[in-house]
N, C-alpha and C positions, 0 to 999 in steps of 0.2 A: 262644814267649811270647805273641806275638800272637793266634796261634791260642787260648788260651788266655782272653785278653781278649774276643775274639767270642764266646765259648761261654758268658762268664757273661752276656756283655750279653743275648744270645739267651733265654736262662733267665732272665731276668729279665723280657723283654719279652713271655714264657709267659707267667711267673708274673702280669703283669697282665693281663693279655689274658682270663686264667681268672676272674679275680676281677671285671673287668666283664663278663661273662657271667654268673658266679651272680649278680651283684646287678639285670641288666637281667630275669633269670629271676625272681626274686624279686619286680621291681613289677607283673612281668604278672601275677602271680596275684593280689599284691594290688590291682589294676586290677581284673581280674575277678573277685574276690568284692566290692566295690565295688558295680561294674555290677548284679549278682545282687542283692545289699542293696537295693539303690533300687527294681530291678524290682518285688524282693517288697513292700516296701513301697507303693511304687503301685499292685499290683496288689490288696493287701490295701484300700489308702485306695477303690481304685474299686469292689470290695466293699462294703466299709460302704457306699459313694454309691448304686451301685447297691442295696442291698437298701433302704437309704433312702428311695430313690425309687421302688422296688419297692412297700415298703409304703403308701407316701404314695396312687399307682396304687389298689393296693388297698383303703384306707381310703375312699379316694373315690368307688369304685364304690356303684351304686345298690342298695336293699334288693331282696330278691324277697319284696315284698309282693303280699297276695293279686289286689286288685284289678288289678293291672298283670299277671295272668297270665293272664288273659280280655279287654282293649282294647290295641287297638296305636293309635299316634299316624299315622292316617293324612295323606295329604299334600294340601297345598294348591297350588291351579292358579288362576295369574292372565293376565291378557292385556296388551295391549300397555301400558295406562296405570295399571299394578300395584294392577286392579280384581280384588278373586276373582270365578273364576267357578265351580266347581268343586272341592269336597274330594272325597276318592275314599276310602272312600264311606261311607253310613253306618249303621247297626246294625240297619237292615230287611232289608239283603243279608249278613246275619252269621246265620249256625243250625247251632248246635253238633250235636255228634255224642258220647255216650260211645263208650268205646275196643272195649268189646263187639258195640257196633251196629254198627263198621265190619268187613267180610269179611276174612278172614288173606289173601286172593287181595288184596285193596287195597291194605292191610298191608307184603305183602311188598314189591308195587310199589316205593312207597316208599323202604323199606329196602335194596332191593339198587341203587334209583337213586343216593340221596344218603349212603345212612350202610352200608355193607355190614357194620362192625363192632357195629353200635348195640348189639346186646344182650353185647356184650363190654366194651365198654372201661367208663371210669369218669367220662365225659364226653367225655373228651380223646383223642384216633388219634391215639399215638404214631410208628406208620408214615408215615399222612399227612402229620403236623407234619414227619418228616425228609424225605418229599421235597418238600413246600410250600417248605422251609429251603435247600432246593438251589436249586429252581426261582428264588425270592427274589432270591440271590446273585448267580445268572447274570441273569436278568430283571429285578430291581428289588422294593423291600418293595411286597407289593400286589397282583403278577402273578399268585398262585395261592394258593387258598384252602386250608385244609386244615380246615374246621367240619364238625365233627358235627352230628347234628339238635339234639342237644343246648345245642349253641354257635348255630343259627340260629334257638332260639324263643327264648334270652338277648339274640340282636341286634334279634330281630324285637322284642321286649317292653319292653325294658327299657334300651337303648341306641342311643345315636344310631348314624347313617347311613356318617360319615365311617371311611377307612379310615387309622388311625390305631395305631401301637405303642400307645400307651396303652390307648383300646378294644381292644387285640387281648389285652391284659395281662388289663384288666377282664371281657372274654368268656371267656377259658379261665378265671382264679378261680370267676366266677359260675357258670359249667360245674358243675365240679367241685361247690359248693354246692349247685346244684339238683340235682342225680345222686343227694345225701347226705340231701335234702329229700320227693324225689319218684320214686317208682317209675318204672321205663322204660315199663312201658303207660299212665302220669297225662305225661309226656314228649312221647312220640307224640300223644297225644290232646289236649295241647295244639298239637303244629305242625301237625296236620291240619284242625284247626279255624282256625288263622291263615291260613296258606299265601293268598296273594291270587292267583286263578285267571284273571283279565285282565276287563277288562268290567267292573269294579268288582264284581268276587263274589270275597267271603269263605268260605273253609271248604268241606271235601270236600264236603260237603251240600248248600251251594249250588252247588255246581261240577256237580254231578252230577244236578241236576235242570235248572239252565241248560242243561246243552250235551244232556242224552241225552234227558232229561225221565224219569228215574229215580230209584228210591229207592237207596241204601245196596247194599241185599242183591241188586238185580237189575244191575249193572255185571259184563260181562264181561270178559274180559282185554282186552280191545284197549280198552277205556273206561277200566280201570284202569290202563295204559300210558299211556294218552294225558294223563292227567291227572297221573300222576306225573312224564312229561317237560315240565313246564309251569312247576314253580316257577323253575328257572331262568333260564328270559325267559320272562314270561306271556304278554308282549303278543306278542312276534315268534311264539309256539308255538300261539296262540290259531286255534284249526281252523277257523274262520269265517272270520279274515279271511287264515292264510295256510296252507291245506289241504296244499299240498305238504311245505312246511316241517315243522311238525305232522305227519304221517304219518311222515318220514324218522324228526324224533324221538321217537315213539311204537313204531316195529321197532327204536329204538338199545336202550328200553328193557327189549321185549319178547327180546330178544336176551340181552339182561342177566338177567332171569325164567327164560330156559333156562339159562344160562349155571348161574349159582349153583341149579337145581335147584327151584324155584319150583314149573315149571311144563315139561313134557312137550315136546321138540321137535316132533311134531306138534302139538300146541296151539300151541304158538310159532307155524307154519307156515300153523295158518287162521286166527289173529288176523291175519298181517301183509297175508293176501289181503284183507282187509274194508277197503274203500273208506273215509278219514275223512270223504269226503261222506255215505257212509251209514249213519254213525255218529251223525250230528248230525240231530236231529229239528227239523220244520220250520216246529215249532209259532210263534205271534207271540211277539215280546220286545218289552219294557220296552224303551227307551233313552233314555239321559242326553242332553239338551242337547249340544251340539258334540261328540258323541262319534266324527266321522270325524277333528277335530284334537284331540282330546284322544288320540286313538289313537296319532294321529304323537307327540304329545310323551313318550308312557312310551316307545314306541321308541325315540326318541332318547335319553330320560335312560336307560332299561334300557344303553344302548353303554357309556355311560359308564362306565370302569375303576376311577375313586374307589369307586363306589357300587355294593355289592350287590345283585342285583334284586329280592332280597325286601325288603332295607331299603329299596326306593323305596319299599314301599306300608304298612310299618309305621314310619318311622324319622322323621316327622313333618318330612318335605321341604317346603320353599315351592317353587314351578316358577314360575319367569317367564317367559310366553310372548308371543310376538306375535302372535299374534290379535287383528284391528277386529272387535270383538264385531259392528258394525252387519254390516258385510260379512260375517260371516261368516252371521250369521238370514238375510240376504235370500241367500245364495246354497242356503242350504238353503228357504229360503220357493221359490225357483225350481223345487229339484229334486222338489219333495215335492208343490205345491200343485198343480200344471195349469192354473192360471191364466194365467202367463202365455205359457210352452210348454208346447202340446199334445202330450203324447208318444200312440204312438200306444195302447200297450198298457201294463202294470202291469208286465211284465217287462222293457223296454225300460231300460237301464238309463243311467248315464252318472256320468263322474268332474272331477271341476274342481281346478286349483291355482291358487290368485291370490296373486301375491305382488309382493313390491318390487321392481323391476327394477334401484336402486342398492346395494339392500343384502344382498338374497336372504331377508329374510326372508317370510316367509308368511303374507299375513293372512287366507287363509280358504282353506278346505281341501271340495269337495265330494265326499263317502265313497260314498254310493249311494244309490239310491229304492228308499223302502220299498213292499215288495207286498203283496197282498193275503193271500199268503202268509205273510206274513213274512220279509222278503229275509235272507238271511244276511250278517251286518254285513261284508262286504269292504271294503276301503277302496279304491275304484274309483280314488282317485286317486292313491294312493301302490305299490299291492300286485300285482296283476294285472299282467301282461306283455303288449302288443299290441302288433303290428306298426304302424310309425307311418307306412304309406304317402309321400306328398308329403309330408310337414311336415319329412321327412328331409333334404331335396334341399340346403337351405340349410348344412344341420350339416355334410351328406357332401362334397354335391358343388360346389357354386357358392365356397360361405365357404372350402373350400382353395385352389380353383383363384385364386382373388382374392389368399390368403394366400401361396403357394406358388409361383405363377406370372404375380400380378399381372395379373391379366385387368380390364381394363375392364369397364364396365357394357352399353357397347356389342360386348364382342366378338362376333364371328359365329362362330355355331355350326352346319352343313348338318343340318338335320330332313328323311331318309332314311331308307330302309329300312339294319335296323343289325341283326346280331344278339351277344350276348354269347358270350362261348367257348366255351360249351358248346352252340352252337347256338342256343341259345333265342332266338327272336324278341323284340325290341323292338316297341314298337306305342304308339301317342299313345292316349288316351279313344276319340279319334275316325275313328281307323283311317288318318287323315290327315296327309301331311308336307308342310311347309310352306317347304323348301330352307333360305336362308341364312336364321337370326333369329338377337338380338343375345340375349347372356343374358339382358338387362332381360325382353325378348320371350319369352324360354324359361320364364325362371321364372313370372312372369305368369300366364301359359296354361296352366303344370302340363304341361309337354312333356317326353314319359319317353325320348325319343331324344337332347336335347341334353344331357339331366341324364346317362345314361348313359354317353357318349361322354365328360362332363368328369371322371366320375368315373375311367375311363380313361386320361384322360388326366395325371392329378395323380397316378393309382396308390395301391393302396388302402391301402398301408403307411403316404403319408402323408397319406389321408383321414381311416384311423380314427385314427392321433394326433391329427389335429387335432378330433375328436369327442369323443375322451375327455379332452382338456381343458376341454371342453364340460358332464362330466360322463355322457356317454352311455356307457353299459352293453357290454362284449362278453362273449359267450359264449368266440365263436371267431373268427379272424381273416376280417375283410371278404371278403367275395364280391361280385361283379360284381351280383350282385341286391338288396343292400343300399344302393345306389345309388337303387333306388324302391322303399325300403322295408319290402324283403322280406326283416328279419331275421330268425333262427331261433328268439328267443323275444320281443323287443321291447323296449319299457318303458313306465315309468308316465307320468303328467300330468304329475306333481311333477321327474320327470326332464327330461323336456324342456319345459318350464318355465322351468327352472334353464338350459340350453342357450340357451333364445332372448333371456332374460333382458343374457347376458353383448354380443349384438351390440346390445342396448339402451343398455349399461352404457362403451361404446367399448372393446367386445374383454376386459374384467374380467370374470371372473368368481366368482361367489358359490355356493357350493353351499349351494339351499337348507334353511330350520332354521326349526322351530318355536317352539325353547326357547332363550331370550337368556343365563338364568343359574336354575342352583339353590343354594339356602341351605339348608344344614345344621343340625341343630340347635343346633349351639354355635356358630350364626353364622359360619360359612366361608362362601364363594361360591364356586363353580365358572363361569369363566366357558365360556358353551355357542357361543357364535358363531366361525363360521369366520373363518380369513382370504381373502382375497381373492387371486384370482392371476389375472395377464393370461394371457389364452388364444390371444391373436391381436393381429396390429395393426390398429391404429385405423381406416386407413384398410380394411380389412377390414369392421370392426363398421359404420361407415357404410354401404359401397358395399351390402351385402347389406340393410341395414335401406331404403336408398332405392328397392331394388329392391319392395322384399316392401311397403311402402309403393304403391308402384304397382297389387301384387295385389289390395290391397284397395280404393283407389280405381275402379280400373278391369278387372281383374282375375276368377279365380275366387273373390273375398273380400270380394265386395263384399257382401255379408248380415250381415257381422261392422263394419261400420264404425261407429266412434262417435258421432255428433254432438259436434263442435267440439274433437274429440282427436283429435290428429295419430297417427295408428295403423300399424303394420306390421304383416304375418303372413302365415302359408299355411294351406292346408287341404291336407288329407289324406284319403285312404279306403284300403281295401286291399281285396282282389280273393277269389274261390275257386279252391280248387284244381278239374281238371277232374272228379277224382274227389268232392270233395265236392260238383259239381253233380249229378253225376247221381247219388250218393246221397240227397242233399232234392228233388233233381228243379226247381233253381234253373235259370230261364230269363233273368234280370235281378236284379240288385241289389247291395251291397258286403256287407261282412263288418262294419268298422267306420270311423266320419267321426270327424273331429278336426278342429281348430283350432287353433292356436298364434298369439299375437300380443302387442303391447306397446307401450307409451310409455313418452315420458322417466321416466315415473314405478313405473308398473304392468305388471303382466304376465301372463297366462295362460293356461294350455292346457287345452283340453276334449276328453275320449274322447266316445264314443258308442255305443252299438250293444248286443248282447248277448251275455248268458254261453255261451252254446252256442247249436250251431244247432238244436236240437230247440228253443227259447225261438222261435227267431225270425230274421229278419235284415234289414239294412235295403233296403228297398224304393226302388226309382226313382219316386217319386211325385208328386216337385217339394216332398217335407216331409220326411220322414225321415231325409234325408243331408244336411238345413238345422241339426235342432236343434243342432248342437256351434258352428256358427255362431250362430244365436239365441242360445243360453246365454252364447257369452262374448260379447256385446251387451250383452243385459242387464246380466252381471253387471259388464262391464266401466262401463257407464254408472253404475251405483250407486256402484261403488268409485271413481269419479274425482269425483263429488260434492264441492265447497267447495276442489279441489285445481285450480290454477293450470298447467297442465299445457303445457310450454315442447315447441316443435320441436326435434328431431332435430339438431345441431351440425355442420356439415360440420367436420373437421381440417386442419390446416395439409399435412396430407400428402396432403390430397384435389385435386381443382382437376375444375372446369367448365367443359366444351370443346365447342361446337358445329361439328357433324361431317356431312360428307354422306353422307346413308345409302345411296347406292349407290358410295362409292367408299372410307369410314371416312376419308377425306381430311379436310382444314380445305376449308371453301365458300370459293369463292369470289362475288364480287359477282351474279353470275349465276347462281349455286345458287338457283334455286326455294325460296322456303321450305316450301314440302310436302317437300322430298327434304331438309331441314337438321331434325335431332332432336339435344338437348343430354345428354350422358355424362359418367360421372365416370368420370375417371383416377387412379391412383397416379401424383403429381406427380412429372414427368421420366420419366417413358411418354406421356404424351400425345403426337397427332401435329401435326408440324411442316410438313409439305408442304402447300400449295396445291393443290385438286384443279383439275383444267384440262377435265373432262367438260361446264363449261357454259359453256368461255372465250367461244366465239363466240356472240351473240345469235341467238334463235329469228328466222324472216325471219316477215312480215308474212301475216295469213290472210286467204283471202275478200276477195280483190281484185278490185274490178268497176269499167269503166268505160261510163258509158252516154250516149247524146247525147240531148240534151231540145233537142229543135226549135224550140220555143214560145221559148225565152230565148237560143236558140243559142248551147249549153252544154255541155262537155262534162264529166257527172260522177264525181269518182272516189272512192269510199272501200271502207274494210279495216279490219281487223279486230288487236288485237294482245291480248297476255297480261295481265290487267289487273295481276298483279301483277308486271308489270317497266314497266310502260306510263308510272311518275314519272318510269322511270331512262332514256328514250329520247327523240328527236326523230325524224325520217322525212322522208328524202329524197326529192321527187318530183320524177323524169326524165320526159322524153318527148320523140319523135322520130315523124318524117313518114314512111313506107316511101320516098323518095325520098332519106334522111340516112342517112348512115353514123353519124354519131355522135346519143347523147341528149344533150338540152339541159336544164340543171339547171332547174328550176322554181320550187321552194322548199324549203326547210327546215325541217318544220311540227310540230308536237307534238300540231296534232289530226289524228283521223284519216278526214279528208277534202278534198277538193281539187278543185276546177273549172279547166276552160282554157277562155275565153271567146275566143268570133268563132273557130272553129276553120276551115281552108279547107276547103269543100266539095267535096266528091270525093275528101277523103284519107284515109288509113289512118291512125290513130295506134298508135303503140305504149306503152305506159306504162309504168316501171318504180317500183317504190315498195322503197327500203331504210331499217331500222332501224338508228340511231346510238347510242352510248352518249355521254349528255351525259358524262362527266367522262371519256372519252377516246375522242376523234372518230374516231381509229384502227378504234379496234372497232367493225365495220358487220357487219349480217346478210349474209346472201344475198340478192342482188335478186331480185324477186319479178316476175312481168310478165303484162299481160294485152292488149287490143288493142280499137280499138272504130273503126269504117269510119262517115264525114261521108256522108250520099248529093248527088248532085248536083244543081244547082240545079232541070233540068226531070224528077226525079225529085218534086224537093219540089214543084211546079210541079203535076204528075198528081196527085199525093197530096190537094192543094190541093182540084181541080178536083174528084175523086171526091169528096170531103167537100161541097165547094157542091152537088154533084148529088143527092148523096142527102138532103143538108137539104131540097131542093124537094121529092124524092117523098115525103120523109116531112110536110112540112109540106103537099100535096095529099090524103096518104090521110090523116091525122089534125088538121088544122089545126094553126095555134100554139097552142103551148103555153108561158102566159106563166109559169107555175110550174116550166120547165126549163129552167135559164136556164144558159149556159156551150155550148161549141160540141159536147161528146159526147153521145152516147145518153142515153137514161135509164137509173137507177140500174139498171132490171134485164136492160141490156143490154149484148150485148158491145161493147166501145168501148176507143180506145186510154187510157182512163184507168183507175181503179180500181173504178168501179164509185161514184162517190161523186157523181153527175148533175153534179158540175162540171171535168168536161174532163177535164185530164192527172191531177190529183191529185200534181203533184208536191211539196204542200206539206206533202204529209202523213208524218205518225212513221214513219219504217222499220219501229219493232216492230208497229202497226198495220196496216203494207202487209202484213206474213208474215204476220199473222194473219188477215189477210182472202183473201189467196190461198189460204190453207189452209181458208176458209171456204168459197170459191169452187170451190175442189178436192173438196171432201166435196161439196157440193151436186152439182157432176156426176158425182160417183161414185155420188148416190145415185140419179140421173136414167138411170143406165146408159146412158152416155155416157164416149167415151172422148175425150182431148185430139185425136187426128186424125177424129173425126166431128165434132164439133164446128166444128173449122175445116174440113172439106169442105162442111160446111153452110152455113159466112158465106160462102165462095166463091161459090158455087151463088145465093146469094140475090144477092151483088154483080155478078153477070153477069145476074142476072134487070134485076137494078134499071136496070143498062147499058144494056143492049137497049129496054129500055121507053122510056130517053130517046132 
């Protein structure tokens, strides 16, 4: 029965068990068609919103009215105090072309560059738009385009600049409408006519007579290449000012020509041989006002990812730049006029960056001097690649070693023969080494064996980090010869610039910019200024700026110095290879001089020299490896004009330590100040120890003693170092050759001394020692000299000889009442000076040497030597004897 019992309870506890199961079955699905309801519903509501908005988009877009399919809204360029200077450009450099006059060879160009489907689709490249869609997703809205020509003469015309979902809505509509409006060759023929070609030229037409000096129908393929890889950055592609660049892009396109069929692989093959230097005719150009910085700022704005590079020049941009309009006329008034540097020749070229040393911005840009030629607009100070010789040394080698290993200003560095690992000899300017000198002394002097060895010794892993914090450029990883130098392609003005800028700046740096901010047409701003990054410490930025400070005061930099601006910097040159002298047959000269230098305020680097050496090169003439010094002179004095211009800031991390420079010791009181020079330390390196090289005093020089008869006297004086001579007093001993011991005399601080009534007949001995008044301890080394009393009837003969020859002399010439004193006359020998009275003992020491010396030429010039002389007074004194 029990069992029984269980068996219903069990069935029963089935039977619910089943029943909350269908019913938990049951909310799920009405949960989930629930869930589904709502979805559909929102998705339908974001429907209507979206087509809503969609429409709205589209209602808003602009008409394609006529006038607006022949002018774009070109941009405006201001400078630093938001003056225009500059619209770019204006309807004189604008000349259309119909679609017939251009060649199906130009045409294509074109075509297979930017729209390969143009004569297929309906505006809009549905291929495109799906992978633009991907790239997007993964990249961000913005990172890749997907326009047809069609969509870039709607943006270039008719729509702002910004890169916007909206505009992106309004460009594909508008697409679509013009495609519906306007045939594909009235399409083409209008983006060929827009297309802005850099240099402020509109339209295939003008493109093609600026750069070739051609019409329409005479452009070859490699002209029509060149031109078609252009709209995409005008200015970067622009074959004047960067020939390399332009030529790469100009065989991507010619590549693309064979590719799709165009044009023939050997065609392909001798367009890509043709040099785009001699492609470009070398006729004179027109150019605009500040056109070497208005160069930089499309550069910069063309980087810009907002902004399309054709919409900078139709999309009606403001550019605010930093440009000092003043500074910028007179640095081109410098490079252009020859007034105030003489260059030597018309080809001689040169590049300037002048900019703010707090801020990195840039207020004057020097691009190149025009020839008589017509130079080709390079921008010498931005574009071009030169080896930057010395001006390196600071970037590479000194500013790590200080950075990395805390080197003092005085460290010693051995200037020896050194060679780099590859053998290659090291070598100074002047074939000269110079043993221990302190960095201060290395850099100064431009020394390529200390520079060398520190580069060495910092290692070049983390020289060139510390460089390209700097902003300095590598190809390839640092070599031992990039230490002086000798990169493998270089860089610009504007680069290192930017470099010297930041040890201006206390180790900050800015990478320099032309362009502060652009405005949109709907009023957005893009702000263009970098930020700021420390690149080093402080005490770094000073100790290298105090040095390079030195260069120019005293230094090889001293032709760059400002009047009443506390200035830093280096120069530079760089050398030929051996092969390229004896292909120009070069027996002296550089390749190219530079400058780099800066105050608290300003800053600037100047190239020099020339475009090849078929032009020229610079000569050792005492001028032509001056001008990059002259130029930032000048231009630096102009631009510091009404500016209050403050010193150099030592940091708290710095400290001022006077050191003896033969031992880097602390002096001591006895340190010579010739051997004592004052160094900056990285505080808590400086040295602690007392040198002890001049503990003991110099002893006393030119110690004479002499006995003067006439006062019966004996005289002693000497000689000391005048610059220890406040800090001393002088012990004078003396003893009898009978005494064992000397007898203190006195304690005198001049440096002279008598011993009166001495005994006759005795020997004295003298000793004279140097004391140090503030510790009597410290004594030189005795000094000692001796001087013999003669005897009384020695003095007695002496005597008697004297009255004897008075009488013969007063028998053969009477008295003579105008020689009055008991010696000779002035022009004879006697034991006085020669001065007709007597001993002359009263007379100036520096007047007795100089009369001895007088007395000396005279019988030098009598040809007479000092022992004829005296065998002659003999002779006459035993005359005179005998007589009596």
């Amino acid at each position: 029965m029990s069992d029984d019992i269980r068996s219903r309870q069990q069935r029963k506890k089935q039977q619910r068990e089943q029943a909350t199961n269908k019913k938990n079955k049951k909310g799920n699905h009405s949960l989930l068609k629930k869930i589904i309801k709502y979805m559909a519903i929102a998705l339908g509501a974001l429907s209507v919103a979206g087509a809503i908005v969609l429409f709205s988009i589209i209602l808003s877009a602009p008409d394609l009215d006529e006038e607006s399919l022949t002018l774009a809204q070109n941009p405006e360029i201001y400078d630093r105090n938001d003056e225009l200077i500059s619209t770019l450009n204006t309807a004189e450099n604008r000349r259309s072309a119909n679609i017939d006059e251009v060649p199906e060879l130009v045409q294509d160009a074109f075509v297979v560059t930017e729209d390969i489907r143009f004569y297929d689709h309906f505006g809009l490249d549905m291929r495109r738009i799906g992978g633009a869609i991907v790239s997007n997703v993964t990249g961000g809205f913005g990172s890749e385009g997907a326009s047809t020509i069609t969509q870039q003469v709607v943006r270039n015309l008719f729509l702002s600049a910004d890169k916007t979902m909206t505009r992106k809505i309004q460009e594909q509509y508008l697409a679509v409408r013009l495609e519906q409006q306007y045939s594909k060759e009235q399409i083409l023929e209008m983006y060929l006519n827009a297309i802005y070609f850099s240099d402020g030229r509109y339209g295939i037409v003008e493109a093609a007579d600026y750069y070739f000096n051609k019409t329409l129908d005479e452009l070859e393929i490699e002209d029509a290449a060149l031109l078609a890889g252009m709209p995409q950055r005008p200015n970067a592609y622009n074959p004047m000012k960067n020939p390399d660049l332009a030529e790469q892009r100009r065989n991507t396109v010619i590549s693309l020509m064979a590719n799709h069929e165009r044009i023939s692989e050997e065609e392909a093959e001798q367009a890509r041989n043709v040099l785009v230097e001699d492609q470009i005719h070398e006729g004179e150009r027109e150019t605009s006002d500040y056109q070497a910085f208005i160069d930089e700022v499309l550069d910069e704005v063309e980087a810009l990812e907002e902004v399309d590079a054709q919409d900078i020049y139709s999309g009606g941009l403001e550019i605010y730049t930093t440009m000092d309009r003043d500074v910028q006329s007179h640095v081109e008034y410098l490079m252009q006029s020859g007034e105030v540097i003489q260059f030597p020749d018309d080809e001689y070229q040169a590049g300037i960056t002048l900019m703010d040393t707090n801020s990195g911005a840039i207020r004057a840009l020097g691009g190149h001097r025009e020839t008589a030629k017509g130079a080709r607009s390079w921008n010498w100070a931005t574009s071009p690649k030169r080896q930057p010789g010395s001006t390196i040394k600071p970037v590479l080698d000194y500013g790590p070693a200080i950075d990395e290993l805390q080197w003092s200003t005085f460290y010693q560095i051995t200037d020896e023969p050194f060679q780099f690992p590859s053998g290659h000899e090291v070598r100074n300017f002047d074939r000269q080494y110079r043993g221990d000198v302190s960095m201060r002394e290395a850099l100064r002097d431009s020394l390529n064996v200390p520079a060398a060895k520190t580069f060495q010794e910092v290692g070049a892993t983390n020289a060139q980090a510390f460089a390209e914090r700097l902003g300095i450029p590598f190809d390839q990883a640092a070599t031992p010869s990039y230490s002086l130098g000798g990169f493998s392609t270089g860089f610009s003005s504007r680069e290192l610039a930017g470099a010297y800028a930041a040890f201006g700046n206390e180790g900050v740096y800015n990478e320099p910019y032309t362009v502060r901010k652009v405005v949109l047409q709907d009023g957005t701003e893009i702000d263009m200024q970098p930020e700021p990054e420390v690149a080093m410490n402080d005490y770094t930025a000073f100790m290298i700026t105090d040095m390079l400070k030195t260069v120019v005061t005293s230094g090889t930099g001293t032709r760059a110095n400002v009047s009443g601006v506390p200035i830093a910097g280096k120069t530079g040159s760089t050398n030929f290879s051996d092969e390229e002298r004896n292909q120009y047959g070069i027996t002296s000269g550089i390749r190219d001089s530079w400058f780099a230098g800066y105050s608290t305020d300003l800053t600037a680097a100047v190239w020099t020299g020339y475009n090849s050496l078929d032009e020229g090169y610079i000569q050792y003439d005492g001028h032509q490896q001056h001008i990059a010094r002259d130029l930032f002179r000048e231009a630096m004095t102009f631009a510091h004009q009404g500016l209050e211009t403050s010193n150099f800031t030592r940091p708290d991390s710095v400290t001022r330590v006077a050191v003896e420079r033969s031992t880097g010791k602390l002096p001591s009181e006895f340190t010579p100040e010739s051997e004592i020079v004052h160094e900056y330390f990285v505080r808590g390196t400086e040295p602690t120890e007392v040198s002890d090289e001049f503990e003991s005093l110099n002893p006393v020089s030119d110690l004479e003693a002499v006995y003067d008869e006439e006062i019966h006297e004996v005289i002693i004086s000497w000689d000391y170092d005048e610059e220890f001579i406040d800090q001393v007093s002088f012990m004078v001993e003396a003893r009898r050759d009978d005494k064992d011991e000397f007898d203190l005399l006195d304690i005198t601080s001049s440096t002279s001394f008598g011993i009166t009534n001495p005994e006759l007949g005795d020997v004295y001995e003298i000793q004279i020692t140097a004391i140090s008044n503030e510790d009597e301890d410290l004594q030189s080394d005795a000094s000692t000299t001796s001087v013999t009393i003669p005897e009384a009837d020695e003095l007695d003969e002496e005597n008697m000889d004297e009255d004897l020859l008075d009488e013969f002399f007063d028998d053969l010439f009477g008295d003579d009442d105008d020689n009055q004193g008991n010696g000779p006359p002035a022009n004879r020998p006697g034991n006085g000076h020669g001065n007709g009275n007597g001993n002359g003992h009263d007379q100036d020491p520096e007047d007795v040497d100089e009369q001895e010396d007088s007395d000396d030429d005279t019988e030098n010039e009598e040809g007479l030597d000092d022992d004829e002389t005296d065998e002659e007074d003999d002779s006459n004194e035993d005359d005179i004897l005998n007589l009596t």
